[in-house]
ChimeraX commands (.cxc) that place a marker at each C-alpha (Angstrom):
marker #1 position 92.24,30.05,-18.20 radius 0.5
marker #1 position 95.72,31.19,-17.21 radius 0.5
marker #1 position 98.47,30.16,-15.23 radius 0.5
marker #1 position 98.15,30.97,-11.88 radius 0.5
marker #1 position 101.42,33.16,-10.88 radius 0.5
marker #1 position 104.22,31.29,-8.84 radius 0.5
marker #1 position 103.57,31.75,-4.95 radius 0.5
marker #1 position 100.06,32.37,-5.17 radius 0.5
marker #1 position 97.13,30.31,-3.35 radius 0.5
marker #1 position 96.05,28.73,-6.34 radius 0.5
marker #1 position 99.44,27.12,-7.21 radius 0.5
marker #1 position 99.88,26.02,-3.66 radius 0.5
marker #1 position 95.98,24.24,-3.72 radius 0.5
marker #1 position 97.16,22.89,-6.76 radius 0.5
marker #1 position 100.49,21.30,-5.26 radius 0.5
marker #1 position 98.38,20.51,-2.40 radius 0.5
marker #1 position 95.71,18.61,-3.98 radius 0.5
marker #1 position 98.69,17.09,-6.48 radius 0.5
marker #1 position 100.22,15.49,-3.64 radius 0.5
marker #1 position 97.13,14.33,-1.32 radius 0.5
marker #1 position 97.87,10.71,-1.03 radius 0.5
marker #1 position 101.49,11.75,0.30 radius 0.5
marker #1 position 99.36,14.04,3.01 radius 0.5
marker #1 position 97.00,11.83,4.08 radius 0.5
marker #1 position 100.03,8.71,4.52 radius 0.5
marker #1 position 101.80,11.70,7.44 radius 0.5
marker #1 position 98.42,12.30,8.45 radius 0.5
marker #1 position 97.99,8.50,9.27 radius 0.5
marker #1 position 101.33,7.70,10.33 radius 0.5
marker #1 position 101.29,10.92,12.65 radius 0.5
marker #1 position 97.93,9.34,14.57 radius 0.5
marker #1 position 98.99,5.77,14.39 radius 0.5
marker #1 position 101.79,7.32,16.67 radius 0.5
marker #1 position 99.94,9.26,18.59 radius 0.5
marker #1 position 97.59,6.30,19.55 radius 0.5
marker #1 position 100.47,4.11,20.21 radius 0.5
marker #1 position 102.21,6.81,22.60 radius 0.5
marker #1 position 98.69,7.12,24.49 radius 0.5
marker #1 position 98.60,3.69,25.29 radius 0.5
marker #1 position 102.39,2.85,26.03 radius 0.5
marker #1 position 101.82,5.91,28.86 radius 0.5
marker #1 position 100.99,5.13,32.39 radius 0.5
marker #1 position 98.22,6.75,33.85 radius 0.5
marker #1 position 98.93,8.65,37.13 radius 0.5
marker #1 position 96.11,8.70,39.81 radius 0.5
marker #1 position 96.66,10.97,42.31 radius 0.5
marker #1 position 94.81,11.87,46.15 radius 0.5
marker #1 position 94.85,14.32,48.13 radius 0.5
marker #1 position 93.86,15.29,51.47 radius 0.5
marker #1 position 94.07,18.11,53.75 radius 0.5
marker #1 position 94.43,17.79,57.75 radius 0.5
marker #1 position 94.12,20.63,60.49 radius 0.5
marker #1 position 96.43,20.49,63.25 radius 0.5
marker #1 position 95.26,21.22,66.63 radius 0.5
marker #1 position 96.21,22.46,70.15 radius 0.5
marker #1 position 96.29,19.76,72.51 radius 0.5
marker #1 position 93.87,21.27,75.30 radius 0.5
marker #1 position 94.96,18.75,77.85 radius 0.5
marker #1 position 98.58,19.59,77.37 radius 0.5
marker #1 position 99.26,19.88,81.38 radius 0.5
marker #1 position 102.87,21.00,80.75 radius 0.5
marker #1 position 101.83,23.99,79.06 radius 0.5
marker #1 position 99.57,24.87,81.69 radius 0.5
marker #1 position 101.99,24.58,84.01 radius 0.5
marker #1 position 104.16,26.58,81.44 radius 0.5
marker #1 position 102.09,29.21,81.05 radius 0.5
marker #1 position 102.36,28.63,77.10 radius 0.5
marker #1 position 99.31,28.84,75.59 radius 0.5
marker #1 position 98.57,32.38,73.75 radius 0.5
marker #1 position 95.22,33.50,73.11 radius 0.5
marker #1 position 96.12,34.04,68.97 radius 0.5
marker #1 position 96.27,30.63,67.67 radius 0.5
marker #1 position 97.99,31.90,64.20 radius 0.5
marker #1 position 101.42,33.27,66.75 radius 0.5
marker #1 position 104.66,31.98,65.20 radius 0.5
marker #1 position 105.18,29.63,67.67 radius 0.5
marker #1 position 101.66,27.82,66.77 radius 0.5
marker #1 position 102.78,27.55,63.10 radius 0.5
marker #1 position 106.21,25.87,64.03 radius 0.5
marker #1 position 104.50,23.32,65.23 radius 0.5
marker #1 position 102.28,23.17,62.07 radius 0.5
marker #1 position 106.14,22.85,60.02 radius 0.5
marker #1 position 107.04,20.03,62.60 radius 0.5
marker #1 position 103.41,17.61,61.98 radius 0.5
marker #1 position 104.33,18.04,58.34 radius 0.5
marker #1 position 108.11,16.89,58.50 radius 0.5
marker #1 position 106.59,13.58,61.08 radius 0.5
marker #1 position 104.29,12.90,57.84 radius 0.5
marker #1 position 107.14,12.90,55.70 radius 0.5
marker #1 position 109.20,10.97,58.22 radius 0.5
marker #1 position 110.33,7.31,57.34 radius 0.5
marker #1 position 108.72,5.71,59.97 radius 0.5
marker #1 position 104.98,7.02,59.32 radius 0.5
marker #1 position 105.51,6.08,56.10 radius 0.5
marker #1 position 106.02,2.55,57.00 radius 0.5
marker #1 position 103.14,2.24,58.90 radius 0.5
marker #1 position 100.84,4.05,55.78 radius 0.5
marker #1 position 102.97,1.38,53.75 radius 0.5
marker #1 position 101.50,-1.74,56.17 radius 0.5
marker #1 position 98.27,-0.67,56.33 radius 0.5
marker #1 position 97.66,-0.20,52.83 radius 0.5
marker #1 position 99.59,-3.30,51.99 radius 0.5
marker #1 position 101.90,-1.73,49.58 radius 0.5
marker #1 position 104.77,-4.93,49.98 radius 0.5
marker #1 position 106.84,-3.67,46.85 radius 0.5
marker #1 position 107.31,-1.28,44.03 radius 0.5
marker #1 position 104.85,-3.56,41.67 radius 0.5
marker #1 position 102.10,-2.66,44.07 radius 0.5
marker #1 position 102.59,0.75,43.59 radius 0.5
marker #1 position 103.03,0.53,39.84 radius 0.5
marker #1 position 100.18,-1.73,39.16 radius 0.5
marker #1 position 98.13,-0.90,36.60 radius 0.5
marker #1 position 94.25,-0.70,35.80 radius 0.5
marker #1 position 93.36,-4.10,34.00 radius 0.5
marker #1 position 92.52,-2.75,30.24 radius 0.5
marker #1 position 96.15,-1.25,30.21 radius 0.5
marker #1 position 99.18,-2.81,28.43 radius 0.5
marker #1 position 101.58,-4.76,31.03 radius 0.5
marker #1 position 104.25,-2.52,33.41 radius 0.5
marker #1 position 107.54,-2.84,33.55 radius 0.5
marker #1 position 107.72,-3.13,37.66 radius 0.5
marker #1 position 110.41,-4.48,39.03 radius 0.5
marker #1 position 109.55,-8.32,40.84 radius 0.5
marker #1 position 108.32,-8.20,44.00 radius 0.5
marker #1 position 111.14,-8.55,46.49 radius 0.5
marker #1 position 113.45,-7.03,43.66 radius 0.5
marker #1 position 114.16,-3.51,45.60 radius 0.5
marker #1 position 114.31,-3.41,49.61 radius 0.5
marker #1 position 112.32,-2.05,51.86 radius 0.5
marker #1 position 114.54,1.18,52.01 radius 0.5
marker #1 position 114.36,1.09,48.43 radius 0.5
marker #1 position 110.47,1.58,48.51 radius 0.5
marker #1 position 110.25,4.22,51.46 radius 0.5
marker #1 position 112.71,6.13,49.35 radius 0.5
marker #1 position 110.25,5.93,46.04 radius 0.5
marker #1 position 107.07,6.62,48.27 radius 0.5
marker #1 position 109.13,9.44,49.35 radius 0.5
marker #1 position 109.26,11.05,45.97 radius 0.5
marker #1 position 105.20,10.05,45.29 radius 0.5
marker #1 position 104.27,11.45,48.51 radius 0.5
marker #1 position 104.02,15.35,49.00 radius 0.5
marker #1 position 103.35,17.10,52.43 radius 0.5
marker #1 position 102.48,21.40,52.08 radius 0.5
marker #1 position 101.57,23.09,55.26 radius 0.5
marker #1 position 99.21,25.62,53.86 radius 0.5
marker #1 position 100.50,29.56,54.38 radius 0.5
marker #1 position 99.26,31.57,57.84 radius 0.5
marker #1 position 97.32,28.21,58.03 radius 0.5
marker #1 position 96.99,25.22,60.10 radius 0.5
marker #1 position 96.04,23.11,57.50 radius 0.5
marker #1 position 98.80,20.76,55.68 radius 0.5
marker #1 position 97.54,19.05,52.53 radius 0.5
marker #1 position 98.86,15.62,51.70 radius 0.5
marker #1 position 99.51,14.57,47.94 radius 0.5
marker #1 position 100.04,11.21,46.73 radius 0.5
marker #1 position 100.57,9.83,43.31 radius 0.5
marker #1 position 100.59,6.35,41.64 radius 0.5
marker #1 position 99.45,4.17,38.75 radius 0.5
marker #1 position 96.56,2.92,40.46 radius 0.5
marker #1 position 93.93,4.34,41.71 radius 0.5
marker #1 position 93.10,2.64,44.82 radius 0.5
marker #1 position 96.40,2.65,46.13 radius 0.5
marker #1 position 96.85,6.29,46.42 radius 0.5
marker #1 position 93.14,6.47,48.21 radius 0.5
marker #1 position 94.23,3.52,50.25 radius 0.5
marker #1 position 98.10,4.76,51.57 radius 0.5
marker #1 position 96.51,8.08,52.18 radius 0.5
marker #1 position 93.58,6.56,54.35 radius 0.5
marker link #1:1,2 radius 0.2
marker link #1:2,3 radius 0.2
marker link #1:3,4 radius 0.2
marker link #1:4,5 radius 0.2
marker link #1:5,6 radius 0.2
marker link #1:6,7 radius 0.2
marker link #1:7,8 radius 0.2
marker link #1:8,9 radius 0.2
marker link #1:9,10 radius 0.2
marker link #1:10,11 radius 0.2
marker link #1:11,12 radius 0.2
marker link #1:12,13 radius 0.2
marker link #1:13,14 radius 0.2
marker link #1:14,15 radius 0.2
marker link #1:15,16 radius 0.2
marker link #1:16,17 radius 0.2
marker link #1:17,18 radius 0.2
marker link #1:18,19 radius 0.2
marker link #1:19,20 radius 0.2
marker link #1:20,21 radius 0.2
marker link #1:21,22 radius 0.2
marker link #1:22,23 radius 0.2
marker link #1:23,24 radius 0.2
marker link #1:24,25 radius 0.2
marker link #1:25,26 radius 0.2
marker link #1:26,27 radius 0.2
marker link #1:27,28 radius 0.2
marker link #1:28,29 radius 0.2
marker link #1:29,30 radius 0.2
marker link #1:30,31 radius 0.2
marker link #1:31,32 radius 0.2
marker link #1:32,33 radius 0.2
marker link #1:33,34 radius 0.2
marker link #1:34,35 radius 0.2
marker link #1:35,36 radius 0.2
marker link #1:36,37 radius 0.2
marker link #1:37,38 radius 0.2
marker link #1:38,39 radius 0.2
marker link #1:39,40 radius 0.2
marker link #1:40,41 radius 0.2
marker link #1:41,42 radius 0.2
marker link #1:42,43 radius 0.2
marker link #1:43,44 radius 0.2
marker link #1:44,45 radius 0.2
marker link #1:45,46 radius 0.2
marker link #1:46,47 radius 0.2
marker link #1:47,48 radius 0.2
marker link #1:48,49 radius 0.2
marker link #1:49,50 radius 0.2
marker link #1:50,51 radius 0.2
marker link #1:51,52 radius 0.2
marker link #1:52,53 radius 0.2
marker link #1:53,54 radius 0.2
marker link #1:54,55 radius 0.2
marker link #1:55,56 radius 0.2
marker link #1:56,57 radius 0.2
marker link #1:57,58 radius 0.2
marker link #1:58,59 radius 0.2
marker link #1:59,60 radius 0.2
marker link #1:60,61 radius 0.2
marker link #1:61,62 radius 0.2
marker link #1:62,63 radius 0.2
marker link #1:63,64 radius 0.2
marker link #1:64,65 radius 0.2
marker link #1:65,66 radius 0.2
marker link #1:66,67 radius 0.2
marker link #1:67,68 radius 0.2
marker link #1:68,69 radius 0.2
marker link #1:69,70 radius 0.2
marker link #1:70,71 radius 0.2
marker link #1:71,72 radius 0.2
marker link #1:72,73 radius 0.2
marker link #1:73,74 radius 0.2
marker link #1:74,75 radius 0.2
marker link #1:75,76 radius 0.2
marker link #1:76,77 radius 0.2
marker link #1:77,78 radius 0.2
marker link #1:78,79 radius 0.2
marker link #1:79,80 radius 0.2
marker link #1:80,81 radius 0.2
marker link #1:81,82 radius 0.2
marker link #1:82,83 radius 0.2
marker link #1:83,84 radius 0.2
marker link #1:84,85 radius 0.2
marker link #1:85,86 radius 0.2
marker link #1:86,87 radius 0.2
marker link #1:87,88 radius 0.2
marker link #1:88,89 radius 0.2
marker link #1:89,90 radius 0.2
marker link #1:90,91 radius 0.2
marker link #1:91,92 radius 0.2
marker link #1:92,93 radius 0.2
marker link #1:93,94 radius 0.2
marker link #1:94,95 radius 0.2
marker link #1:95,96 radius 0.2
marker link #1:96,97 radius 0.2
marker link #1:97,98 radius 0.2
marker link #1:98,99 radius 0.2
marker link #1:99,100 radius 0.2
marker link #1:100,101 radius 0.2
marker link #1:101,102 radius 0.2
marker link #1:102,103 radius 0.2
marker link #1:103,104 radius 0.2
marker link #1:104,105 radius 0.2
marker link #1:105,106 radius 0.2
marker link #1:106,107 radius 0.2
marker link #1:107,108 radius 0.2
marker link #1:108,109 radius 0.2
marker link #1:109,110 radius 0.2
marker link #1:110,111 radius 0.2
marker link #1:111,112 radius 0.2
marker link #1:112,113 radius 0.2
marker link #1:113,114 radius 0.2
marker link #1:114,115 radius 0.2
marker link #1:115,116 radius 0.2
marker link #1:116,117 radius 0.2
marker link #1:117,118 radius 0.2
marker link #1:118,119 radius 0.2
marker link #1:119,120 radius 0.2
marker link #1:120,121 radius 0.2
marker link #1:121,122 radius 0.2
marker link #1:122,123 radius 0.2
marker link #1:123,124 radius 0.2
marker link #1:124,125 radius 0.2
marker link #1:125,126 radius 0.2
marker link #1:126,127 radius 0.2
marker link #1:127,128 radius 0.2
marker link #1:128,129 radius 0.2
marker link #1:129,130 radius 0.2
marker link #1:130,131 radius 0.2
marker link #1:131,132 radius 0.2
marker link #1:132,133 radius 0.2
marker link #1:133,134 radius 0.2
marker link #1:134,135 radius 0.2
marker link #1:135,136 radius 0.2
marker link #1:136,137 radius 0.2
marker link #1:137,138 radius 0.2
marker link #1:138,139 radius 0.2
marker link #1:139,140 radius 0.2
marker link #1:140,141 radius 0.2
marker link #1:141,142 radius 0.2
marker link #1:142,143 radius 0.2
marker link #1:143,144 radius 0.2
marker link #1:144,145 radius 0.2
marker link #1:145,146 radius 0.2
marker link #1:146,147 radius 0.2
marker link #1:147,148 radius 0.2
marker link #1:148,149 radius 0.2
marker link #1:149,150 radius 0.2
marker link #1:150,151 radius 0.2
marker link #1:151,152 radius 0.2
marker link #1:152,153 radius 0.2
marker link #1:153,154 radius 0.2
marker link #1:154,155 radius 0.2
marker link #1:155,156 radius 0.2
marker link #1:156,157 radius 0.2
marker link #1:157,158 radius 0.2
marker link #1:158,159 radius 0.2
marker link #1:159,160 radius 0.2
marker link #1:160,161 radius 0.2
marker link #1:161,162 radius 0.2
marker link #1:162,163 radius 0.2
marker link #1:163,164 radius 0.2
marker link #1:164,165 radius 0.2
marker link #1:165,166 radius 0.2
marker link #1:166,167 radius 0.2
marker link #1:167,168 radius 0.2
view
């Protein structure tokens, strides 16, 4: 049999195959890491919901007004679909979704499911109350839905139940 010629498919089986036990070491090494990066990752649950915003039909000042138009998509009906949104994003709503959910601190948002290696949240009592409205801020995401009345709500965090629960 002759030499196979330099660069052809034979030589590089042959290197291959030469060198298998180097291969199969990066092969291990390269899942060993990817196994270790899956479990050092937090999971991220997220909820979402969707609302529709109504007229108020009792709403005796616009009667009185004259306001209400007969086309319920007018631009003046979907202002007031931009306004609900920015009161769901406001500080003080998210208080209350904080309290009712009883979300105390950032741990309780970044707890995680119990087969799951420890977190790194900060003590409870270790960031302020500002301090959490200001990270539910940046979990929480309000979209009014185009030529809609319909805003969805988004909410993301580590556990499961607590994104159900702060949107409920």
């Amino acid at each position: 049999v002759a030499n196979p010629q330099p660069g052809s498919l034979l030589t590089y089986w042959h290197t291959i195959c030469s060198r298998r036990m180097l291969l199969a070491g990066f092969a291990a090494v390269g899942l060993a890491l990817g196994i270790c990066s899956t479990l050092i990752q937090v999971p991220t649950y997220r909820s979402t919901t969707s609302i529709e915003i109504q007229d108020d039909p009792d709403d005796s000042l616009a009667k009185i007004l004259n306001l209400r138009q007969s086309d319920p998509m007018t631009p003046d009906s979907l202002t007031g679909v931009q306004t609900q949104a920015k009161i769901l994003q406001s500080k003080t709503l998210i208080t209350q979704a904080l309290a009712k959910a009883h979300i105390l601190s950032s741990a309780d948002l970044t707890r995680r499911p119990r087969l799951s290696l420890p977190s790194k949240a900060p003590a409870v009592g270790a960031i302020g109350q500002d301090a959490l409205i200001e990270q539910v801020e940046k979990l929480l995401k309000v979209s009014p839905l185009p030529d809609t009345r319909i805003i969805e709500i988004t909410f993301d965090a580590s556990d499961p139940e607590v994104t159900a629960n702060f949107l409920n």
